[in-house]
N, C-alpha and C positions, 0 to 999 in steps of 0.2 A: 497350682492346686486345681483341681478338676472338682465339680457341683455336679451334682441332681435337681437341682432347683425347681429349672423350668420341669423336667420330668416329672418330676414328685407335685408342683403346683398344680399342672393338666392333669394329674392323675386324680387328684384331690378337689378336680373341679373350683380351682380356684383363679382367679384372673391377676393378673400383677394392678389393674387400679386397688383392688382390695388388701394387698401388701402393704402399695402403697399409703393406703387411709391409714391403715394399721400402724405401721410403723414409720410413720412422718418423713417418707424418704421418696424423692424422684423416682417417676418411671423411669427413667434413664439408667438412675441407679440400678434398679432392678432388674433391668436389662444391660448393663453391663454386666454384675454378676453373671448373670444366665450364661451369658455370651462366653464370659472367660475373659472378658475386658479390663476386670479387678477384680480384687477379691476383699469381700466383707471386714470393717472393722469385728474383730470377737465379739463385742456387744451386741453387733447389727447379725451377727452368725448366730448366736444366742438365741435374740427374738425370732429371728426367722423359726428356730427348731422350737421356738416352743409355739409359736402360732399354728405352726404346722404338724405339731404333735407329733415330734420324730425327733430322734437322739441327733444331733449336731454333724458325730460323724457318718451320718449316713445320706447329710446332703450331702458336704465338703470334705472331698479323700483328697489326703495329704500322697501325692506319689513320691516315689521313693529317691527318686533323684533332686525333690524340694526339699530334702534336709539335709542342711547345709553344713553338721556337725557331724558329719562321716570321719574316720581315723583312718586315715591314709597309711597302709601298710610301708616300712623301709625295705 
C-alpha cells in the first residue's frame, strides 16, 4: 500500500511531533508509515484522516496488485 502522509503533512504544515501528541504513537511509527515501512492499524489510518481532515483513501491507495482476492482465469 502506498501513502501520502508525509506529502499531505508538509503540505498542511504539520510536523510528525504533533501527530505524534495527537495520537499517542512513536515518531518511529510515523515515520515508518511515511516511509512504506508498515502500514497503519485501520484505527491509526482512521485518526490519521480525520486529524488531517482528509478522506482515508486519499492518504492510503491500495495498488492493484495488493489485492489478494483476484480470480485467476482457467
Amino acid at each position: 500500500m502506498e501513502n501520502r502522509l508525509a506529502e499531505i503533512r508538509k503540505k498542511k504544515k504539520i510536523g510528525q511531533a504533533y501527530l505524534v501528541e495527537k495520537l499517542g504513537v512513536s515518531r518511529q511509527t510515523i515515520s515508518a508509515i511515511e516511509n512504506g515501512r508498515c502500514t497503519p492499524s485501520l484505527e491509526l489510518a482512521l485518526d490519521l484522516a480525520d486529524l488531517l481532515e482528509i478522506p482515508v483513501n486519499e492518504i492510503f491507495i491500495r495498488k492493484r496488485d495488493d489485492n489478494h482476492n483476484d480470480k485467476k482465469s482457467s
